[in-house]
C-alpha positions in Angstrom: 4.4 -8.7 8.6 1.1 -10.8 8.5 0.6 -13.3 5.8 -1.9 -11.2 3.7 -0.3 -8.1 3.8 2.9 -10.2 2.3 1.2 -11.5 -0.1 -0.6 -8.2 -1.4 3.1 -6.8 -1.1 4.4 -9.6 -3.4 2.0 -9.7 -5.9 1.8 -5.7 -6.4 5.7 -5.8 -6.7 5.2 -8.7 -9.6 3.4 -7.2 -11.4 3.0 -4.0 -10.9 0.0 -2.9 -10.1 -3.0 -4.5 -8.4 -6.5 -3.5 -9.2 -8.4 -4.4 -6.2 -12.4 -3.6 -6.1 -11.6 -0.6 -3.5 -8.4 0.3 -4.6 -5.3 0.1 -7.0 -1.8 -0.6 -5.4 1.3 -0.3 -7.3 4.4 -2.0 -6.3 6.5 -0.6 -8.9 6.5 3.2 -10.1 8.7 5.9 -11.5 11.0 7.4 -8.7 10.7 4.3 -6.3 13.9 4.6 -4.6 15.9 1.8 -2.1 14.7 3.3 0.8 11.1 2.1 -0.5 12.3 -1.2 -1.4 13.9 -1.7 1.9 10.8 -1.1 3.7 8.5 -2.7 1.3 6.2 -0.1 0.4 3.5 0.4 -2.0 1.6 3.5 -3.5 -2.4 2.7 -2.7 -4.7 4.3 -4.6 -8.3 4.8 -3.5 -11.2 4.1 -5.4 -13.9 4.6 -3.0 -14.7 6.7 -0.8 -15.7 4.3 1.8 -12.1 2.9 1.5 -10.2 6.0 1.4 -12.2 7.3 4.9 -11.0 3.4 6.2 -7.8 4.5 5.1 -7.3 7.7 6.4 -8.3 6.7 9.9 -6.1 3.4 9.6 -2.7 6.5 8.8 -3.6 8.4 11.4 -3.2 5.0 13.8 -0.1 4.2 12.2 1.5 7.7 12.6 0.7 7.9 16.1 2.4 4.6 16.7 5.4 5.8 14.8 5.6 9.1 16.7 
C-alpha cells in the first residue's frame, strides 16, 4: 500500500470520516464487518462530478486487474 493511500486509510478510520474537497470517506460506518477491516476499506463518497467520473474509470481498472 503507498504511503498516501495509508495515511488517508488511517486518518478516515480515526476519525471517522474525512471530508475532502472532492469527496467524503468514512472509515467507520454501520454494518462494517471484519472482512472490511481485514482488507482496509473505506466507503468514498463523491462530491463532484469530476471526481466521481475519475473514480468510476479508476474501478473499472481495478476490477479488471482483480478479474
Amino acid at each position: 500500500m503507498c504511503a498516501s493511500r495509508s495515511v488517508l486509510y488511517y486518518l478516515a478510520v480515526r476519525f471517522g470520516v474525512l471530508v475532502l474537497p472532492g469527496a467524503t470517506l468514512y472509515g467507520v460506518w454501520n454494518g462494517k464487518d471484519g472482512r472490511h477491516w481485514q482488507h482496509e476499506e473505506i466507503v468514498v463518497e463523491p462530491r463532484s462530478p469530476t471526481v466521481e467520473e475519475a473514480l468510476q474509470r479508476d474501478q473499472q481498472i481495478v476490477d479488471a486487474f482483480d478479474e
